[in-house]
N, C-alpha and C positions, 0 to 999 in steps of 0.2 A: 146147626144143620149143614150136611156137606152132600152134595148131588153131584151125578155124576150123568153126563152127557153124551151120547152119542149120536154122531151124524154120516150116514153112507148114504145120500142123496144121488151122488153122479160118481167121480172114479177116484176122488179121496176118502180116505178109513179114518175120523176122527174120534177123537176123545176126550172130554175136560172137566175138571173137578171143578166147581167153587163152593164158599162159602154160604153163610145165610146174606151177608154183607157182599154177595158179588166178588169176594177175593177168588183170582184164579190158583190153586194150590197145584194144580196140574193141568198141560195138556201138551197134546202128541196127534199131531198129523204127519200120515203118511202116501203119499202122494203116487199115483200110480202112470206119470207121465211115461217113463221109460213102456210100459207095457205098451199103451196106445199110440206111441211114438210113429211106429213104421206102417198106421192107418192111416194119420194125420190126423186122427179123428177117436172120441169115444166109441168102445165097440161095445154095447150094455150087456154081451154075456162074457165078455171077458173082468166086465168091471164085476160086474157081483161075482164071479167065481174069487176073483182078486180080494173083494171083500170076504169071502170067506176063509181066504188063509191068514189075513193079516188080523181082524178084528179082536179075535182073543189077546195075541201079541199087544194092540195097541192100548186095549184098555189096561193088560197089564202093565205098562209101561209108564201110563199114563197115572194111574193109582202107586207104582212107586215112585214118581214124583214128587207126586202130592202126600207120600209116606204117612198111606193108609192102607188097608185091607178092603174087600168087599163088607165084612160085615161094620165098617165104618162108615158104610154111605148110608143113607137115610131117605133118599128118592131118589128116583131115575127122570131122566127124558130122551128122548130120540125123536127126529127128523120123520115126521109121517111123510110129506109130502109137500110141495110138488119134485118130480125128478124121475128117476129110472124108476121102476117097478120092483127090477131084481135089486137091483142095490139095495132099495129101502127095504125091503122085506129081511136083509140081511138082517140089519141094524135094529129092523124093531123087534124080530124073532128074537135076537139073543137078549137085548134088553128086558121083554117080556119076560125069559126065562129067569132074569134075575130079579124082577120084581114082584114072580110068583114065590120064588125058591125064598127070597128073606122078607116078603110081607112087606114091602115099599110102596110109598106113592109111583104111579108111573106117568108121565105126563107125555102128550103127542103134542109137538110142535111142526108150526109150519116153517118149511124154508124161510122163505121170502120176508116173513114177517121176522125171524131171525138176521136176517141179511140187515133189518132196518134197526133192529133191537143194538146191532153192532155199533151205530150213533151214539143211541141212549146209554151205553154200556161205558164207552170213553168221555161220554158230553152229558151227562144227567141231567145237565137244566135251561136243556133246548127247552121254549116257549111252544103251545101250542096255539093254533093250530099250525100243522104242518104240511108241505109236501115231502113224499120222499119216491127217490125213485131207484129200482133195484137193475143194474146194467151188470151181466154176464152174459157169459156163455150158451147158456139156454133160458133167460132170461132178458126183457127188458120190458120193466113195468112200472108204473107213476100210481103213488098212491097220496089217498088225502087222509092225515089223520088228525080227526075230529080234536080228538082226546087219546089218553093214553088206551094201549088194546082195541082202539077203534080205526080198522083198515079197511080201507072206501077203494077198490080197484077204480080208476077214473081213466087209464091210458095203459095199453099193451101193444106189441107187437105181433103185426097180423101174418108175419113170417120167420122169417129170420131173425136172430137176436144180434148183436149186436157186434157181443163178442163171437161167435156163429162164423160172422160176414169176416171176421180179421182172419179167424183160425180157417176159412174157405181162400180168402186172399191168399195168405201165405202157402196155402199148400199147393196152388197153382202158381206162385214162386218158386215155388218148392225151395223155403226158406227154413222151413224146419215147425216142428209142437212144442209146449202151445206158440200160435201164430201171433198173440197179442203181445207180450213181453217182446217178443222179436223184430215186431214190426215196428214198436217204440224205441227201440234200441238203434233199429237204422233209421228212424223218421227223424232223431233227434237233431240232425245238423242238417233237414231238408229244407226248401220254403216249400212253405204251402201254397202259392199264387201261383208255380207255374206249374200245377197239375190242379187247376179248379175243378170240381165238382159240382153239380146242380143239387142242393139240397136235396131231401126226398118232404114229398109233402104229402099229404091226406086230402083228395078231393072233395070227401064230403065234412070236412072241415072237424073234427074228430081232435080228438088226444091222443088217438092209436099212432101206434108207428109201422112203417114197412121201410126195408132193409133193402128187399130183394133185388127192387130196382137199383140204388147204390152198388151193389155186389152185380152184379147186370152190366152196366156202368165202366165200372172199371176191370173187369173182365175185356171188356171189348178195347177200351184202351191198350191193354198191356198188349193183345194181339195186336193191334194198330201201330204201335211203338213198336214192337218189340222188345217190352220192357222185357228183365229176368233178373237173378239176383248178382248177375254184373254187367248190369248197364248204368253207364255213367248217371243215368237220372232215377236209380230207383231210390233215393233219400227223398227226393223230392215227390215224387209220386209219390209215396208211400206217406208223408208229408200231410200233403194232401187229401190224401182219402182220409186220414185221422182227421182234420181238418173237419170234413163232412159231417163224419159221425159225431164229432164234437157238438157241431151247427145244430143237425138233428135234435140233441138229447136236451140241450140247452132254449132251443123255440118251445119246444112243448112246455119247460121251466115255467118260460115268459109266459105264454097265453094261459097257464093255469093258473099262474100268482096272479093272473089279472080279473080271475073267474072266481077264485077261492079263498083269495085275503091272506097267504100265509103269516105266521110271524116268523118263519125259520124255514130251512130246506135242507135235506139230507140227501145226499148222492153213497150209495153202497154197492157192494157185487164185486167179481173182479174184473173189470172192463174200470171199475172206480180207480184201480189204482195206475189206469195209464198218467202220466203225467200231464200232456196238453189238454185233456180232460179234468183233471181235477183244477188244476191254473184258470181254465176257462171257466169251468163252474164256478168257484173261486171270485175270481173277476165280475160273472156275473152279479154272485149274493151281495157283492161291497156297493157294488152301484144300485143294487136296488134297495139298500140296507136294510139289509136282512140279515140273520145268523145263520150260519149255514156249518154245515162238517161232514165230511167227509172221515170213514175210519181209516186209523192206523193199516198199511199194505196187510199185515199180516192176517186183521181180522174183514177184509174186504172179499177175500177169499175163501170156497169153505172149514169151514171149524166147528169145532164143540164147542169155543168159549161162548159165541153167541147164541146157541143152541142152550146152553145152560142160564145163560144171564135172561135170557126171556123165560124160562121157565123157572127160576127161583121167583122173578116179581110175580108171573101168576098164581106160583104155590102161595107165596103170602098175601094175594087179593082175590082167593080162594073161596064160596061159602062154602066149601064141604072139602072134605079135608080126604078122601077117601077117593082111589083113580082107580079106575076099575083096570081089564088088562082087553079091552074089546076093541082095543086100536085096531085100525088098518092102513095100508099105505093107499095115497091117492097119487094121480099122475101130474095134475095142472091145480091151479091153484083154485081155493074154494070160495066164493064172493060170499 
């Protein structure tokens, strides 16, 4: 069996073949940063228009890779939701069309549960149960998995995501897109003690998270300093605030492994692949011995491989072999 994946969620146009075995035989992301560059920011009708010129290109690209033809794939999947509207609409429209035109299974995958799929996909014999939590850009969510395919939302953020607050910092730097890569890149030789942060915490004592205050925060610092992106102390500030968000992501860890027993802990998204983040998470799982993983950069980001790898294990833990084409895209994720 060879399936073939597509994922237009937010402002990248993916695509990836695997096997029945999880082999990746193709894939091709193409990234539409340059577009959104001089917004600071995703614009959602420039991203799906963006998806529609590139898509066709990418899945063919992506099938010469993997040196096959259309009529070599055997099912499809695509990215229902959560994410943009237009974007996803792209990606399930064409998909749809090809899994009416060659009589395919079609399979609707969620993001997020993708994003966590990305673990299991590199680490197959993580222990259950699990926490795992999904930190991006328009995401930042904690979930508890019972079992396998079973996703327990237990903690979200009530604003801001996480990756959001970096790529908002930066752009009041005006440091450049995306704001996360770049702010780790200058944090790296900061300390983090002489730009402290006050945690952000949840009054009514919750798993959720808020951002907004943090991004609030240090907004009003940098006017107070006079930070910018050449001021002798912006390594260290900048330091700092990753610092925070670190704090943040990793408290919620602790009071959930202490409520839900994990055996193992997965951190995914792309906000996963900052470094003082992964190190810290890291640091945490060994002190509380636990297994823990974090994916490879490239699949922490979005993609079709993990888009694909959660949908071949559904296809084969299927009872019915038969996917209709009655998808649709949704916007937030579905409990």
């Amino acid at each position: 069996m060879n399936l073939l994946a597509v994922e237009t969620s937010c402002d990248e146009t993916a695509a990836a073949v695997l096997d029945a075995d999880r082999r990746v035989l193709g894939s091709v992301v193409l990234s539409q940063d340059e577009v959104h560059a001089p917004y600071s920011g995703v614009v959602p009708e420039l991203a799906s228009r963006q998806h529609l010129k590139s898509i066709g290109w990418v899945v063919e690209e992506c099938l010469y890779r993997a040196g096959l033809k259309l009529p070599g794939i055997d099912a499809y999947a695509v990215t229902q939701g959560p994410g943009l509207i237009g974007s996803l609409l792209v990606g399930l429209s064409f998909v749809k069309g090809l899994a009416y035109y060659f009589h395919n299974p079609l399979i609707g995958i969620d993001h997020l549960e993708a994003h966590m799929e990305a673990a299991f996909l590199e680490k197959p014999g993580l222990p259950f149960p699990c926490l795992a939590m999904v930190v991006s850009g328009g995401h930042t969510s904690l979930f508890f998995l019972k079992k396998r395919f079973h996703y327990q939302l237990i903690g979200r953020t009530r604003d801001d995501a996480a990756g959001e607050v970096l790529d908002k910092v930066a752009k009041f730097l005006d440091l450049g897109y995306p704001g996360g890569p770049i702010i780790q890149q200058l944090a790296e030789k900061g300390d983090p003690k002489k730009f402290p942060f006050s945690p952000p915490r949840m009054k009514d004592g919750s798993l959720d998270f808020s951002f907004s205050g943090l991004k609030s925060a240090a907004l009003k610092k940098i006017k107070e300093t006079g930070m910018s992106k050449v001021h002798a102390g912006l390594a260290d500030f900048l330091a700092g605030f990753e610092e925070a968000i670190a704090w943040a992501v990793l408290d919620r860890f602790c009071r959930a492994a202490g409520i839900y027993e994990p055996k193992s802990l997965v951190m995914s998204g792309g906000v996963a692949r900052n470094k003082r983040l992964r190190m810290r998470f890291l640091d945490f799982a060994r002190e509380q011995g636990l297994e823990a993983y974090v994916p490879s950069p490239q699949l922490c980001t979005d993609n079709a491989v993990m888009v694909a790898g959660l949908a071949v294990e559904k296809l084969k833990s299927a009872k019915r072999k038969a996917w209709g084409l009655d998808l649709d895209a949704y916007p937030r994720f579905i409990s």
